[in-house]
N, C-alpha and C positions, 0 to 999 in steps of 0.2 A: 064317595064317588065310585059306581061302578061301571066297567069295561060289558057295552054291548055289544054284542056277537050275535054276525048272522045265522041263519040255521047250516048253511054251509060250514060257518067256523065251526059251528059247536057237534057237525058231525065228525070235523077234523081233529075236536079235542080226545073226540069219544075213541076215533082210530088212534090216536097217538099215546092215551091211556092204557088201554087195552095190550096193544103192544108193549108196551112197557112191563106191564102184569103178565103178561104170557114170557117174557122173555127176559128181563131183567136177571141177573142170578142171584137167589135170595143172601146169600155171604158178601156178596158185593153192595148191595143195599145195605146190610146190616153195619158195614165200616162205614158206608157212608152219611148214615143216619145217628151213629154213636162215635162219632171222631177217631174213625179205625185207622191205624198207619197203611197206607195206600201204595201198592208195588205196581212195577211197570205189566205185569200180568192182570192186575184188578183192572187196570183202564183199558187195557188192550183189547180183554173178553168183551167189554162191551163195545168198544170202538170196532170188532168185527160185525159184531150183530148189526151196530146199526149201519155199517160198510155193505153187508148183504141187504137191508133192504133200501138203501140209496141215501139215507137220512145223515152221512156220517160230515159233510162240509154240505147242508143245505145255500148256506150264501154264496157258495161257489156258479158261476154262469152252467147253466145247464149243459154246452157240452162238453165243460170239462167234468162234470160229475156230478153238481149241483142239482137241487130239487125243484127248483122254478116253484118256490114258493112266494105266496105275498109277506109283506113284513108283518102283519098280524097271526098268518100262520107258522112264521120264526120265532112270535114272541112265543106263542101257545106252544110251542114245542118246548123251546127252553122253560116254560113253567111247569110244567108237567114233567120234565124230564128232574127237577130241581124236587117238586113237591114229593115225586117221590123214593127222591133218595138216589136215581143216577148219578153217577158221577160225572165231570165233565169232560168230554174230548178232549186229549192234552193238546194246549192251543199252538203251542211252535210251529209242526206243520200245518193243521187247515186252516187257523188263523192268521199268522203271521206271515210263514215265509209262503205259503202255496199261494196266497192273491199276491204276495210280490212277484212270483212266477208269471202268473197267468198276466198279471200285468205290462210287468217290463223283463221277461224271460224269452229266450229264444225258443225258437220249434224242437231243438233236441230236448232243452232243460223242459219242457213240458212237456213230451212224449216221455221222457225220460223220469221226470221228479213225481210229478202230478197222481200219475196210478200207484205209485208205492206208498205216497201221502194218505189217499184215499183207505189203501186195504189196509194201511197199520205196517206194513212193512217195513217204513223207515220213522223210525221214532227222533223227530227236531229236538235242539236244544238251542240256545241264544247267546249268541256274543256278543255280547255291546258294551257292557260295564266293564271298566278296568279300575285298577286301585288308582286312585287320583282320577276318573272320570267317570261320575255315575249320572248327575246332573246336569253337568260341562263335560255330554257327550263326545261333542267337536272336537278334545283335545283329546284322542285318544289315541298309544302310544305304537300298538300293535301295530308292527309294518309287513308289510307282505311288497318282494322284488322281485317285476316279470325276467326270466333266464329263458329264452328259448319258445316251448310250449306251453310253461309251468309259472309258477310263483313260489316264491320260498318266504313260507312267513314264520314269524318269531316275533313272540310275546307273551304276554298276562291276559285272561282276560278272569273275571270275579262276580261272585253273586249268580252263577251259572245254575239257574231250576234245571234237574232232571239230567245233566251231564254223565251222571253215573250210570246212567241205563240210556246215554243216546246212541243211535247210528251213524246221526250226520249233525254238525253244526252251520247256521247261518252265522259269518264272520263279519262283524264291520275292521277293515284293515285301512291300514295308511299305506296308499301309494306312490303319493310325490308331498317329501316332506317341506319341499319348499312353496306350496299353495297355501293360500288362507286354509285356516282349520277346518271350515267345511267341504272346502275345493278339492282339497287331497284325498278320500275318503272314496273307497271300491267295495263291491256287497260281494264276499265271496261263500261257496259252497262247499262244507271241507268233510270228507268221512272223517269218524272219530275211529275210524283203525289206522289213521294214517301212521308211520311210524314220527315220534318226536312228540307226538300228544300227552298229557297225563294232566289226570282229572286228581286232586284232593279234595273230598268232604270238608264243606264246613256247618261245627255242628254249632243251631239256632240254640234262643232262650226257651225252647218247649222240648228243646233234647232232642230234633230230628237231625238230618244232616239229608234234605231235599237239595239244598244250593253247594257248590262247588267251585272250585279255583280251575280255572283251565291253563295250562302251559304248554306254549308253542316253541318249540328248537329245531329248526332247520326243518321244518315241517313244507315238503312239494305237495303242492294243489298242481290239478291242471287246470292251463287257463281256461278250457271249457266250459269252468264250474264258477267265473264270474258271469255276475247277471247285468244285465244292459251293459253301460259304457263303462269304461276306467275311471274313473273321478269323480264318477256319479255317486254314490252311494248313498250320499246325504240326502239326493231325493226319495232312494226308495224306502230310504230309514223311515224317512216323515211321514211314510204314506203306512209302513207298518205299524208306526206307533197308536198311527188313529186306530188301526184294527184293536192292535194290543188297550192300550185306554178305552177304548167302547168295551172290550170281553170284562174289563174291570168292572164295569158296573157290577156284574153278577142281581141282578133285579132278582131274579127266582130263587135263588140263594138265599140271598136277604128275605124275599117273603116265609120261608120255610124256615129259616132261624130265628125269626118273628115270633110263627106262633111256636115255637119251642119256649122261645122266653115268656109268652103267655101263658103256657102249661105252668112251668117252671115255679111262676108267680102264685098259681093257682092253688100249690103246694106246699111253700116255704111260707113259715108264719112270720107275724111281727106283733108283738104285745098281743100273741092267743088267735089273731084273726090272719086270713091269706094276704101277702104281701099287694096282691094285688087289690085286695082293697083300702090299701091305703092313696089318698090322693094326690100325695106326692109322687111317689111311684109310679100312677095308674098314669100320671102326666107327663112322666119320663115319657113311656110308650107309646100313649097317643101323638105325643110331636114327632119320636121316633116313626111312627108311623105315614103320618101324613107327605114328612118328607122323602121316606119309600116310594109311596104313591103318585108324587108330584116326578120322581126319576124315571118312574116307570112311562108314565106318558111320555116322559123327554126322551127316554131309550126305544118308545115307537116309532117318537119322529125321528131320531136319527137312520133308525133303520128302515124307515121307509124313504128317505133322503135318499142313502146308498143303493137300494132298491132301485131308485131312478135315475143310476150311474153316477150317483157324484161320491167322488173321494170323501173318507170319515176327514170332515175341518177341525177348526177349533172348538165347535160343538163337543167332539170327543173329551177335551178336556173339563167339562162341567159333568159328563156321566165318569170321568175316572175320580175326579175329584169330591163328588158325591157320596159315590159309591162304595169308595176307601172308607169314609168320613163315619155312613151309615153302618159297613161291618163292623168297624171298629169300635162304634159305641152296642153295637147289639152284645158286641163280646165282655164289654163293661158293664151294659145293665147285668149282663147273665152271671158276672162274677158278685156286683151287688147285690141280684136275689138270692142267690146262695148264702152268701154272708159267711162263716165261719169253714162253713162246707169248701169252698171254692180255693182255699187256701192249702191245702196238701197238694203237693205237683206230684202225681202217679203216672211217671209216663210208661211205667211199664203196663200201666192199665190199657193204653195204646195201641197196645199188639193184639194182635188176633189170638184168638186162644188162650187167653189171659184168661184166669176161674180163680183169681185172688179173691178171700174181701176185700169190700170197697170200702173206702172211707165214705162215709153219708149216703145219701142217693145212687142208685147206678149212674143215673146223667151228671152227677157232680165230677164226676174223673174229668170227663173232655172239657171242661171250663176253663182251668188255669192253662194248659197248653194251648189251647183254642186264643186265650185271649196274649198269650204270647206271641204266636204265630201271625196271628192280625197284625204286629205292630209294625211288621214291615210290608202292608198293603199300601200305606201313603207313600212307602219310597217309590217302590219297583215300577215301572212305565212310564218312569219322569215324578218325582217328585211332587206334593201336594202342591208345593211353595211355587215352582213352576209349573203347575198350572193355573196358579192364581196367576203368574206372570203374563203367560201365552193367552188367556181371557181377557185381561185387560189391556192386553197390545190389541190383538186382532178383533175383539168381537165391540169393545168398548173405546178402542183408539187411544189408548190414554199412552 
């Protein structure tokens, strides 16, 4: 099945290629392309380029900064930006917390959050997982108490992407511990210079330390910096999470590590011939494939859904739950076709500026960490297990 494009699209692919090629920075492509460890500087350089030329939160409503695109010229952007090797806008703020803003934020918090989101100025991080609540959100222990102007909060939170290099965190905090577990729950806005903060690395099974422990003691927020109502929280969670679970798909990601596993195949033998011609093998990938393609249209229609203002529903969780499903086995064929190769863990290959030998292939380095790093894409955004849940309640009634 192929994606027909008007001549309109297909002049828009040609602008948004182009640009990419003209601007892109080739160091930056190059980690991106060979599983390079990625700093808060690699995403920033480009999150400015595409901030000058207006590209940087496209799904944002146009006067907050948004491109007034249609959802086919969102997909073509993020495939082209995927294909060749951009890396992605870090999602906390134009994903996550910026449409909770524009949505249920006041005139200050959008005058105020919105433009620093845009330029890269303030770099989001996410609070929502605590130890003892990653799935069973609702119960989560962090309390934040209004004194005055302020709020004093103190707690855990864990599993924290990016906390090491944030400026600000979005908080989900408990504010009346005597309400149902969802009732009690406020969305607050906390600089990470506050004093009482302190972020620990934790470091994953591919050797990185991307995620972090966050700890709040006696940490004052201004009340300013909650967004809509006190108690509310839970709703604007749910309306982030659909953001968050639709970026999971990552559709053009998966197309571009696709054919890497097809090179891959093309070059790794089995009994003297290419792994890919084997029929087992060649079956793996064609199923792998077809269900890329089949996510792909479902990640048009969703986005052409929200395009026509409706909040991401429980649709979102069949592209997060997909999505997971598919990287995770790309990461598995790629360790299969390697075979003996894929089993050295080089994560100082990792680094930039690394001129070791390699063990096997130059692309055999980024296999093992790559498929380490995958394993925790079924957790993070709610759980694979709940989103089988949240599918079969809402879309299926069961």
């Amino acid at each position: 099945m192929q994606l027909a494009y008007t001549t309109e699209e297909q002049a828009f692919r040609e602008e948004v290629g182009s640009f990419i090629r003209d601007n892109l920075p080739a160091d930056v492509r190059d980690k991106v392309l060979n599983g390079k460890t990625m700093g808060r500087e690699d995403y920033l350089r480009w999150h400015r380029l595409l901030y000058e030329r207006g590209w940087v939160a496209p799904h944002w409503p146009v006067e907050h900064g948004g491109a007034g695109w249609t959802a086919v010229q969102r997909h073509i952007f993020e495939d082209e930006c995927a294909e060749a090797g951009a890396p992605p806008v870090i999602p906390f703020g134009t994903t996550m917390c910026g449409p909770v803003i524009i949505r249920f934020g006041n005139d200050w918090q959008k005058q105020y959050f919105l433009p620093k989101i845009l330029s890269g100025e303030h770099v989001w991080c996410q609070g929502f997982s605590e130890p003892g609540s990653g799935s069973d959100l609702a119960s989560l222990r962090t309390k934040a108490v209004r004194e005055g102007d302020h709020y004093i909060v103190d707690g855990q939170k864990t599993w924290t992407t990016s906390a090491h290099f944030a400026d600000w965190i979005f908080n989900l905090v408990r504010t009346d511990p005597a309400a149902k577990k969802q009732e009690g729950i406020s969305f607050l806005l906390i600089d990470m210079k506050t004093p009482g903060i302190t972020v620990r690395p934790i470091v994953t099974m591919d050797g990185s330390a991307e995620i972090n422990e966050v700890f709040f003691d006696n940490v004052k927020v201004p009340a300013k910096n909650l967004v809509g109502e006190e108690n509310k929280g839970w709703t604007y969670a749910k309306f982030l999470l659909g953001n968050e679970r639709t970026g999971i798909a990552r559709v053009g990601a998966s197309k571009r590590e696709l054919k890497k596993l097809k090179e891959i195949a093309s070059n790794e033998r089995e009994g003297g011939r290419p792994l890919a011609a084997s029929p087992r093998f060649r079956d793996k990938i064609a199923a792998l494939e077809v269900e890329l393609m089949a996510l792909e249209i479902t990640n048009l229609r969703m986005i052409a859904a929200m395009r026509g203002g409706k909040g991401p529903g429980p649709e979102s969780s069949i592209l997060k739950l997909k999505g997971s499903d598919i990287q995770q086995r790309l990461a598995e064929l790629v360790m299969e076709a390697l075979g003996p190769y894929a089993m050295p863990f080089q994560r100082e290959a990792m680094e930039a500026g690394w001129n070791e030998e390699p063990i096997g292939p130059d692309y055999a380095a980024f296999a093992a960490p790559h498929y380490f790093n995958n394993r925790k894409i079924s957790i993070y955004g709610g759980s694979n297990e709940i989103q089988r849940n949240v599918i079969a309640k809402m879309m299926l009634g069961l």
